[in-house]
MOPAC internal coordinates of N, CA, C and O (Angstrom, degrees):
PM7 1SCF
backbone

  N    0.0000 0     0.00 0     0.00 0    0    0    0
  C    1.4587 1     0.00 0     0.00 0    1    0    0
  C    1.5256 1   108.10 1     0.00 0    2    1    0
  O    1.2310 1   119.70 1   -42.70 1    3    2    1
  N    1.0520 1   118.18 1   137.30 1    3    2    1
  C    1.6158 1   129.20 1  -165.42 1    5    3    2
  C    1.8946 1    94.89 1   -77.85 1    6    5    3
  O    1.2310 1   123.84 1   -43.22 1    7    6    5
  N    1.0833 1   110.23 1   136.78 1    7    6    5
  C    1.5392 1   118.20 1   131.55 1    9    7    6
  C    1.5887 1   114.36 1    -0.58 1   10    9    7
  O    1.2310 1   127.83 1    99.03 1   11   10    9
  N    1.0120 1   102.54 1   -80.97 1   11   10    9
  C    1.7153 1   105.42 1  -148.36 1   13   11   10
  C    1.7326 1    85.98 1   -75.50 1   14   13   11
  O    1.2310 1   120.09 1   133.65 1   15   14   13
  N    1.0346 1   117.43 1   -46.35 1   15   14   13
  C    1.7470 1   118.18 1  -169.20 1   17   15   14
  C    1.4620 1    84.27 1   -64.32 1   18   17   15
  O    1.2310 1   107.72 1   134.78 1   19   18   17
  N    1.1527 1   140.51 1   -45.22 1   19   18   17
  C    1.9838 1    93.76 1  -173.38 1   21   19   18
  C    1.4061 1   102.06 1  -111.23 1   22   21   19
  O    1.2310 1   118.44 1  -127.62 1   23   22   21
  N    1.1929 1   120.58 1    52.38 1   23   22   21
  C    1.6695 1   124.99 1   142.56 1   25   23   22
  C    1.1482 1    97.36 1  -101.86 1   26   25   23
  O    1.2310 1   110.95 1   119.87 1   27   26   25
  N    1.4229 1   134.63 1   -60.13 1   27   26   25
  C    1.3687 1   139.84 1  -147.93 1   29   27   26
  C    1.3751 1    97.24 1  -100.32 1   30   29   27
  O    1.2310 1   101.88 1  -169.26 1   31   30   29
  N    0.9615 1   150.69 1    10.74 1   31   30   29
  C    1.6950 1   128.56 1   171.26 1   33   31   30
  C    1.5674 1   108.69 1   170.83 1   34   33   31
  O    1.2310 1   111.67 1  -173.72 1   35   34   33
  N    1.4773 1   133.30 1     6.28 1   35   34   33
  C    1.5648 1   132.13 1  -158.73 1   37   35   34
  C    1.6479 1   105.05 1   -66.53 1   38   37   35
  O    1.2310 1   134.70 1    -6.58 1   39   38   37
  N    1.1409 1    89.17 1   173.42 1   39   38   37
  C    1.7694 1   107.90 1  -166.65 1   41   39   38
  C    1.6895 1    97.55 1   -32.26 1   42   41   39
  O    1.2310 1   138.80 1    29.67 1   43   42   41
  N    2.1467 1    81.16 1  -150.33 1   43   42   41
  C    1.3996 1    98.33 1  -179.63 1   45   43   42
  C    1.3676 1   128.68 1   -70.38 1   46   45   43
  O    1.2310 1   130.81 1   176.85 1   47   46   45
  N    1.4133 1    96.74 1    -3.15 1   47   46   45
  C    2.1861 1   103.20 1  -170.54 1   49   47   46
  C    2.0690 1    93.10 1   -84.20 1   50   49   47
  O    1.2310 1   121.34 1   162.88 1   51   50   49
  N    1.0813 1   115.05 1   -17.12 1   51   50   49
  C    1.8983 1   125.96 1  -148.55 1   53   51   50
  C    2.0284 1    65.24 1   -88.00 1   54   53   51
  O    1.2310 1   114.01 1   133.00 1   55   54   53
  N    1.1391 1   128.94 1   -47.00 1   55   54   53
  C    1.6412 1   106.02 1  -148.26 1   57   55   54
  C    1.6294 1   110.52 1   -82.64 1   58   57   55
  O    1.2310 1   132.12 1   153.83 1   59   58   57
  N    1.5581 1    94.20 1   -26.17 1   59   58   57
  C    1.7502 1   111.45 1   164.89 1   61   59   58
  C    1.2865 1   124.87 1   -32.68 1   62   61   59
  O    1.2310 1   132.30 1   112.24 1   63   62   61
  N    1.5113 1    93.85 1   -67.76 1   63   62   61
  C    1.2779 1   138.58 1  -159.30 1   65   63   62
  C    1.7917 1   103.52 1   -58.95 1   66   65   63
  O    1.2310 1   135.05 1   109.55 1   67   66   65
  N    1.8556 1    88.48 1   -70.45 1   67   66   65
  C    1.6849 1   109.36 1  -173.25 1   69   67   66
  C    1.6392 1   112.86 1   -40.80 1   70   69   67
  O    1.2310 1   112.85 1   147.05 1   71   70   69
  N    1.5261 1   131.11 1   -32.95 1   71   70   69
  C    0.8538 1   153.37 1  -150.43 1   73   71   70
  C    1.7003 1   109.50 1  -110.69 1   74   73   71
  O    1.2310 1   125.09 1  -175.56 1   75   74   73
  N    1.1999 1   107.84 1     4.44 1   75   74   73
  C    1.3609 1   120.00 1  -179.22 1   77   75   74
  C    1.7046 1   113.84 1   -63.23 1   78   77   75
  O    1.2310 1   108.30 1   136.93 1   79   78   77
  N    1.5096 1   139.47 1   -43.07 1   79   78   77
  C    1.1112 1   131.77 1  -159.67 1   81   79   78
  C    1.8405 1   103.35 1   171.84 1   82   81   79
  O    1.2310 1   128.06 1   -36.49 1   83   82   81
  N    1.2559 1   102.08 1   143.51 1   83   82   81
  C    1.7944 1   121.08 1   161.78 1   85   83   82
  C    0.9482 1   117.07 1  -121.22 1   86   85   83
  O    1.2310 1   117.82 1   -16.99 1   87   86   85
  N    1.6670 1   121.75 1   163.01 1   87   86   85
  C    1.2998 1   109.28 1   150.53 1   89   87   86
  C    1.7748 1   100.90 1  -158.63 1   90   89   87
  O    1.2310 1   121.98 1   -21.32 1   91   90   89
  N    1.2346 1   113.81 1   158.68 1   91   90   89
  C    1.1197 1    94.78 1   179.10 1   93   91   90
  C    1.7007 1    99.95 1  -107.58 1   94   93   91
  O    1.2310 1   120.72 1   -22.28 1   95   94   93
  N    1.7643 1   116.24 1   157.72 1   95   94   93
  C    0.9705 1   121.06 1   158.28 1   97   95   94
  C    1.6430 1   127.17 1  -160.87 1   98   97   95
  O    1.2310 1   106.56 1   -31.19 1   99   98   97
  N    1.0677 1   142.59 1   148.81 1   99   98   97
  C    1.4891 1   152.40 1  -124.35 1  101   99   98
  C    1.4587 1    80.21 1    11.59 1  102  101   99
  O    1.2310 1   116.83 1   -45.68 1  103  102  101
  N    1.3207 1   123.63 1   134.32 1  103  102  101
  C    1.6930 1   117.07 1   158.69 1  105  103  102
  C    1.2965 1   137.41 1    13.20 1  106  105  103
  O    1.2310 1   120.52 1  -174.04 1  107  106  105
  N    1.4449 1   116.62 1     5.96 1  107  106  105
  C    1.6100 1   111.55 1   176.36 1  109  107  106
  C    1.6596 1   103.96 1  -125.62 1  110  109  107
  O    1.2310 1   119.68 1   -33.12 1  111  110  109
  N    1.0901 1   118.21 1   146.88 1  111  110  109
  C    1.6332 1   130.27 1   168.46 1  113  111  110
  C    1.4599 1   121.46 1   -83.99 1  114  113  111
  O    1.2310 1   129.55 1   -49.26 1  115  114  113
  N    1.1565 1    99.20 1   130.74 1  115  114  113
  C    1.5775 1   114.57 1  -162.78 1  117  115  114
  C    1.5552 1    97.34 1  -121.43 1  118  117  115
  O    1.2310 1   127.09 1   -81.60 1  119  118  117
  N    1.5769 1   103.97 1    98.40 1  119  118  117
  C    1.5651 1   107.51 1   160.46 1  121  119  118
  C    1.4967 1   128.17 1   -79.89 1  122  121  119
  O    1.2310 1   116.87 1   -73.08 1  123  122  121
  N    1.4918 1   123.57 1   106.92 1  123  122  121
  C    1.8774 1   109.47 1   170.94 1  125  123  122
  C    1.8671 1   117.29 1   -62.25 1  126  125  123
  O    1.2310 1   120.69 1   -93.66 1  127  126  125
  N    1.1867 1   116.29 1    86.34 1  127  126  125
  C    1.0841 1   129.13 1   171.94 1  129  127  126
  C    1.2705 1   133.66 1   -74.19 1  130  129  127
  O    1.2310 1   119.28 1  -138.86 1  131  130  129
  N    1.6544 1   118.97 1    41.14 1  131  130  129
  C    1.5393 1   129.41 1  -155.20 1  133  131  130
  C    1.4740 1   113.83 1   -83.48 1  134  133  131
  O    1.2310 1   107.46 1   -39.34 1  135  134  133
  N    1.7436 1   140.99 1   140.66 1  135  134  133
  C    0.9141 1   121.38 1  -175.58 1  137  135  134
  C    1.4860 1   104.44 1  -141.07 1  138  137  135
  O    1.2310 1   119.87 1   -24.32 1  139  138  137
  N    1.0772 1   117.86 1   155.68 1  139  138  137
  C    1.7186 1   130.26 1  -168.12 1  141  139  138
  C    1.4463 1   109.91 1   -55.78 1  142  141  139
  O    1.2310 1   109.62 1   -48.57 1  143  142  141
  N    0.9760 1   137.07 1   131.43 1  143  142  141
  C    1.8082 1   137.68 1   169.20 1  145  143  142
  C    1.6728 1    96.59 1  -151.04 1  146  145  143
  O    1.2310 1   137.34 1   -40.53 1  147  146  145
  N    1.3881 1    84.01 1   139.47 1  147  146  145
  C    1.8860 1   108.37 1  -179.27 1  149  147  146
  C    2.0942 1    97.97 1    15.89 1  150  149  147
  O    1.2310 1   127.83 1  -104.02 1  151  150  149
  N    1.4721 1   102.53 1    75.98 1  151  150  149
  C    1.3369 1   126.89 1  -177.79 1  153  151  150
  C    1.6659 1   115.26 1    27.20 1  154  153  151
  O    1.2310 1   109.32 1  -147.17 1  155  154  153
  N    1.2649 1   137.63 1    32.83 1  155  154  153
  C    1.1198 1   134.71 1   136.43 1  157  155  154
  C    2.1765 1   125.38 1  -118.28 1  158  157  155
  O    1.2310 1   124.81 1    12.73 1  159  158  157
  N    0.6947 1   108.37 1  -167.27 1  159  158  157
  C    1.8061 1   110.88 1  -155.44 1  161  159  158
  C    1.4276 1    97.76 1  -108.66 1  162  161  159
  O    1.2310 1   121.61 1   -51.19 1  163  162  161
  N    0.9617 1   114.52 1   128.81 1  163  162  161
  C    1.7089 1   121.98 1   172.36 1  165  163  162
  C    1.2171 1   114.97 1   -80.15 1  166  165  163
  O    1.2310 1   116.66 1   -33.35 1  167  166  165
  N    1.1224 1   123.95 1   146.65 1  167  166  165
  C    1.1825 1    94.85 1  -178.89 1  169  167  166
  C    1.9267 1   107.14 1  -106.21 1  170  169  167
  O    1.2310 1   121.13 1   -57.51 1  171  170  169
  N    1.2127 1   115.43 1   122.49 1  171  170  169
  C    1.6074 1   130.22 1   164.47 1  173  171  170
  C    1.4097 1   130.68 1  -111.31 1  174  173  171
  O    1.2310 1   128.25 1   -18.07 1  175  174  173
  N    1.2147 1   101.72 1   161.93 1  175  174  173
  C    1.6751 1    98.49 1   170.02 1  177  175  174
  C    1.7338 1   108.34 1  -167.34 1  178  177  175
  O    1.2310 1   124.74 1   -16.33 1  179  178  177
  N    1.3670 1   108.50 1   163.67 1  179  178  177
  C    1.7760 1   101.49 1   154.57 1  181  179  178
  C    1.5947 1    98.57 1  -126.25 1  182  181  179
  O    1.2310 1   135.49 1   -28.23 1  183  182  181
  N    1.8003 1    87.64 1   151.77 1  183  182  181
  C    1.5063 1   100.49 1   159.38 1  185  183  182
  C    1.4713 1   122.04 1  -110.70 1  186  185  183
  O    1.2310 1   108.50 1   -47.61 1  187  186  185
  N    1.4360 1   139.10 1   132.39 1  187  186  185
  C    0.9285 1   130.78 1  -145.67 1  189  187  186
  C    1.8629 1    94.45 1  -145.35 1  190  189  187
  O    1.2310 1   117.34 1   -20.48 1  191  190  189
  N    1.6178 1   122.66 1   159.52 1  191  190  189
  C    0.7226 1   134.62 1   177.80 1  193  191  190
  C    1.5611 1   130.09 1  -154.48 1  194  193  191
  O    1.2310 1   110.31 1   -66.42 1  195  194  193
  N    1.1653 1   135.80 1   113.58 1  195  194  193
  C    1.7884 1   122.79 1  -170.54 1  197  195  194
  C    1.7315 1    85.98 1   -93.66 1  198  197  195
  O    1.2310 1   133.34 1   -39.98 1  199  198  197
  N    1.8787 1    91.83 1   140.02 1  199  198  197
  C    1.2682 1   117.45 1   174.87 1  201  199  198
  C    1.3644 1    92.07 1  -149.53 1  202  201  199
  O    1.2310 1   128.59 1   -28.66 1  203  202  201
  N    1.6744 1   101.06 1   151.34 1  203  202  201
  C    1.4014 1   104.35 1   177.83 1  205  203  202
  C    1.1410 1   136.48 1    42.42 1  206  205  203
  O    1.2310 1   123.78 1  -159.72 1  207  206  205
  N    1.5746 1   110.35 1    20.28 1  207  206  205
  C    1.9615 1   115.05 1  -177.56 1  209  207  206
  C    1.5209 1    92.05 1    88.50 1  210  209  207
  O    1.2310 1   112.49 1  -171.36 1  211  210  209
  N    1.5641 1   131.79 1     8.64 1  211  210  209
  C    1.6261 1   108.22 1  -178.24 1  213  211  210
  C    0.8880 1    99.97 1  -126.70 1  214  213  211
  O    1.2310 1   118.85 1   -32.17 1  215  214  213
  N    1.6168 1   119.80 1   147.83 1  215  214  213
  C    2.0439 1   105.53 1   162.25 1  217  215  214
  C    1.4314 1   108.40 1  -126.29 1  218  217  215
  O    1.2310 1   135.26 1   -37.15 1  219  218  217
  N    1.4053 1    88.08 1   142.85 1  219  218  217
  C    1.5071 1   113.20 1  -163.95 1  221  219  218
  C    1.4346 1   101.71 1  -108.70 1  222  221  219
  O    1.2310 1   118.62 1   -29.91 1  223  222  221
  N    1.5742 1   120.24 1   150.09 1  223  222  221
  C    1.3448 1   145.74 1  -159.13 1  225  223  222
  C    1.8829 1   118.87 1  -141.63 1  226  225  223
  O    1.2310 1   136.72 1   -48.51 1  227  226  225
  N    0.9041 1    85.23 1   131.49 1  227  226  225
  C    1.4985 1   111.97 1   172.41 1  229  227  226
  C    1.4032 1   130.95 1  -131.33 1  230  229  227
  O    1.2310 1   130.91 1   -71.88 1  231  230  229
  N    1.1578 1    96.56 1   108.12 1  231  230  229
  C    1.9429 1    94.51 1  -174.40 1  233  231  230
  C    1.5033 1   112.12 1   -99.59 1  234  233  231
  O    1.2310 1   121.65 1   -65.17 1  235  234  233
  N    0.7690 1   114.45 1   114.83 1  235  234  233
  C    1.4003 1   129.66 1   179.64 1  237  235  234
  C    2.4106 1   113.16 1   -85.80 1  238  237  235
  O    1.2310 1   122.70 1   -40.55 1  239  238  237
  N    1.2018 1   112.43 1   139.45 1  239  238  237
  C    1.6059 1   108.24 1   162.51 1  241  239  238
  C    1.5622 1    91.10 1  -153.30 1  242  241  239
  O    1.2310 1   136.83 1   -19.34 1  243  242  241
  N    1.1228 1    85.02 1   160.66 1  243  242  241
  C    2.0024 1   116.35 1  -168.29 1  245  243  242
  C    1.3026 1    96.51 1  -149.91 1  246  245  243
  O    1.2310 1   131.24 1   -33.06 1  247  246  245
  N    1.6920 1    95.90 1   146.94 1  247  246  245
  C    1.6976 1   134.03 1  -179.43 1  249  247  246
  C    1.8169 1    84.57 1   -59.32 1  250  249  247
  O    1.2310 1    99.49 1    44.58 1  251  250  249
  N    0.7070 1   154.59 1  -135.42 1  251  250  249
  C    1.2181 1   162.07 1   138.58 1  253  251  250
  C    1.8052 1   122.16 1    94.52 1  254  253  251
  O    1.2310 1   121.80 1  -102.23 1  255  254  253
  N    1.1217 1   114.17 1    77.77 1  255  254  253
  C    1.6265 1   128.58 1   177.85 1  257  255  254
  C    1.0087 1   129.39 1   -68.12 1  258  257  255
  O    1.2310 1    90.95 1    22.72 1  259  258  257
  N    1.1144 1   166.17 1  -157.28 1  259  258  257
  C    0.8301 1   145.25 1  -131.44 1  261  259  258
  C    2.1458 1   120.88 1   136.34 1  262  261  259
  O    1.2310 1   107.04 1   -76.12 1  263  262  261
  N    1.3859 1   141.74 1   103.88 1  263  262  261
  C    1.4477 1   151.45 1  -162.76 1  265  263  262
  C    1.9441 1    91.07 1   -63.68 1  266  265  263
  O    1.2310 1   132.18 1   123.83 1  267  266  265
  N    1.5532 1    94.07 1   -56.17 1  267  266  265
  C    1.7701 1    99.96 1  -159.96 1  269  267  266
  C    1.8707 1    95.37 1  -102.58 1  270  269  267
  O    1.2310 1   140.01 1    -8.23 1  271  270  269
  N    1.5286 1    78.80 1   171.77 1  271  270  269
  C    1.5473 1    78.54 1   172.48 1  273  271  270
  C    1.2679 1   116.74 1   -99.52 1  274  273  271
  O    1.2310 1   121.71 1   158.27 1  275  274  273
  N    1.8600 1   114.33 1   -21.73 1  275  274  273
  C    1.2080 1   116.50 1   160.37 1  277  275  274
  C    1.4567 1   133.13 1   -66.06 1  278  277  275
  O    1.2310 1   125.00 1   169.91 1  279  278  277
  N    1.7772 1   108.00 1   -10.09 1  279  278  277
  C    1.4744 1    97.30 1   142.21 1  281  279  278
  C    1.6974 1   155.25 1   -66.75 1  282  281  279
  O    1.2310 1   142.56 1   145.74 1  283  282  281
  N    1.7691 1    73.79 1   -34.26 1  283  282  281
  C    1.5617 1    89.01 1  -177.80 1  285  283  282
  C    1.3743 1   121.15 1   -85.79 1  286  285  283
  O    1.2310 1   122.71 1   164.22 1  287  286  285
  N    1.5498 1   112.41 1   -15.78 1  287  286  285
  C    1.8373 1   120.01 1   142.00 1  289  287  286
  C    1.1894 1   107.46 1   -37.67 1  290  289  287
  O    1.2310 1   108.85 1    74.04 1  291  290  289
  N    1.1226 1   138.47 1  -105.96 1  291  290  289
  C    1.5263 1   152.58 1   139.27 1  293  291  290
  C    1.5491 1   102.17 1    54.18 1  294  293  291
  O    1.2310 1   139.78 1    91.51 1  295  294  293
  N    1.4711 1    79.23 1   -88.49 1  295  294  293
  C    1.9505 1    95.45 1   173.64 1  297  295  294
  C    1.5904 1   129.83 1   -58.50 1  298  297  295
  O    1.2310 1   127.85 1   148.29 1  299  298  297
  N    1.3703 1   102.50 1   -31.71 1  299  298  297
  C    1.3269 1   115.55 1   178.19 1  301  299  298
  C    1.5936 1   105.26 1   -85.35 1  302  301  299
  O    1.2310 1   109.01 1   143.61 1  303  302  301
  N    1.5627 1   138.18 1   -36.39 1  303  302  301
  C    1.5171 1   127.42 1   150.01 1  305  303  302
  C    1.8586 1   103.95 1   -29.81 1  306  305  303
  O    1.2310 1   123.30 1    88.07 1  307  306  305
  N    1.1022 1   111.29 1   -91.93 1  307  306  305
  C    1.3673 1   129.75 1  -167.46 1  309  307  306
  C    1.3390 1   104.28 1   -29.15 1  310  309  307
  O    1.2310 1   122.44 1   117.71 1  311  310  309
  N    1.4530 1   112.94 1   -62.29 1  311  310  309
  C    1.6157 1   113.08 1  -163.03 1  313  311  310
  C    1.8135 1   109.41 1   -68.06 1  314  313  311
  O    1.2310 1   123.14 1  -176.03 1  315  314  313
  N    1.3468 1   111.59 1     3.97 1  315  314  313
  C    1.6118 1   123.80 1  -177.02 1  317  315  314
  C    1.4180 1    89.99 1  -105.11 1  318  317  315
  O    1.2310 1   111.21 1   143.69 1  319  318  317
  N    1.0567 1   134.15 1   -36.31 1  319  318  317
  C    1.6710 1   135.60 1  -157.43 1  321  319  318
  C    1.7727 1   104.87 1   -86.68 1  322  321  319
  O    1.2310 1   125.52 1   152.83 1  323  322  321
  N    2.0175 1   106.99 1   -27.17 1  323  322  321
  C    1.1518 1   114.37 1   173.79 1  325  323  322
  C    1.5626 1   113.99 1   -67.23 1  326  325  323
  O    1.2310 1   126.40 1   119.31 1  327  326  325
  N    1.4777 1   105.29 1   -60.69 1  327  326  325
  C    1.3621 1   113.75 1   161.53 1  329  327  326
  C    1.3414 1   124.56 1   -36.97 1  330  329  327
  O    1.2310 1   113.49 1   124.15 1  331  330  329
  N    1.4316 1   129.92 1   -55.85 1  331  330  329
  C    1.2357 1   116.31 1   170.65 1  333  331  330
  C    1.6353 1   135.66 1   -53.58 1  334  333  331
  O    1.2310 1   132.44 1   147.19 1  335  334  333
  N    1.3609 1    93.58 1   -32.81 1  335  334  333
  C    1.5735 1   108.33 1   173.81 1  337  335  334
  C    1.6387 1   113.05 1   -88.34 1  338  337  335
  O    1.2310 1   113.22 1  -172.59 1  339  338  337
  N    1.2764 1   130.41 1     7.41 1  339  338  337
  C    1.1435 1   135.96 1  -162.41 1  341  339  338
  C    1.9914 1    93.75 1  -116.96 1  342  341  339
  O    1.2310 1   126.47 1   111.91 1  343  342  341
  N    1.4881 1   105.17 1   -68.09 1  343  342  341
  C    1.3860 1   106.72 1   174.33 1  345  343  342
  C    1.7013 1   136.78 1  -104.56 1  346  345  343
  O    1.2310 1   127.73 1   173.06 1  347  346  345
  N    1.2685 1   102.73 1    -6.94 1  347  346  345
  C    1.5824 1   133.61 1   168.98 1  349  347  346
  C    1.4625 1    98.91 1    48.05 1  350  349  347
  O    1.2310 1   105.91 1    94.58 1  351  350  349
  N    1.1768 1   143.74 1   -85.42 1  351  350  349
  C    1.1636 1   130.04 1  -161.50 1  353  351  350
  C    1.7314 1   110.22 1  -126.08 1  354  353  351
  O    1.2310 1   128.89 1   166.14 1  355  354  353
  N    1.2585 1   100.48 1   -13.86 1  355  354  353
  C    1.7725 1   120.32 1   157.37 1  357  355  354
  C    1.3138 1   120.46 1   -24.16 1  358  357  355
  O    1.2310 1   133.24 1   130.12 1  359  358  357
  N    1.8653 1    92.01 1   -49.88 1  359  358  357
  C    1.4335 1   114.28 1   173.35 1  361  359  358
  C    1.3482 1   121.99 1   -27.83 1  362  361  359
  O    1.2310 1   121.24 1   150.03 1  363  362  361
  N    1.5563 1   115.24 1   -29.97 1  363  362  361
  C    1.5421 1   119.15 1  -166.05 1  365  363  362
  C    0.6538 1    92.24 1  -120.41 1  366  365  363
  O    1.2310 1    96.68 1  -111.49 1  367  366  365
  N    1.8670 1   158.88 1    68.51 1  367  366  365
  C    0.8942 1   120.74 1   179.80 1  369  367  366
  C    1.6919 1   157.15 1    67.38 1  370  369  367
  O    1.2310 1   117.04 1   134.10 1  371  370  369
  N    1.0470 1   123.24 1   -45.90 1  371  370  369
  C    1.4426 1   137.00 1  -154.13 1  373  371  370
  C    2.3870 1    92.69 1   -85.73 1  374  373  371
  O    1.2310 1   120.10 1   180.00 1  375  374  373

């Protein structure tokens, strides 16, 4: 299975996974989007935000593995919460 197919859409572990955790913080939503590779959790996520009637997305992945998946939630909250506080709305561009 390619790379990009199980960030962007992979089997049955991608629907597990995708569905792992939210949270909101300064105004944008931070999904932990972590998914299984050679039996530990990657760690992913998007950050996302509606402005102006639109919502905008950012997908974020990191070196960063992970035993459980409730770790790599964990890490993948935080490492979205870094980003937000690091580039805030930069994130998109604007």
């Amino acid at each position: 299975m390619s790379f990009l197919k199980k960030l962007f859409g992979g089997g049955p572990e991608k629907a597990e996974e995708a569905a792992a955790k939210t949270l909101e913080y300064k105004g944008f939503t931070i999904a932990a989007t972590p998914y299984k590779d050679s039996g530990q959790y990657q760690t992913c996520g998007v950050i996302s935000i509606d402005k102006d009637g639109a919502r905008r997305e950012h997908k974020f992945i990191r070196a960063d593995r992970f035993a459980s998946l409730e770790e790599a939630v964990q890490f993948s909250l935080g490492k979205g919460r870094q980003i937000v506080d690091q580039q805030g709305e930069r994130l998109f561009g604007d």
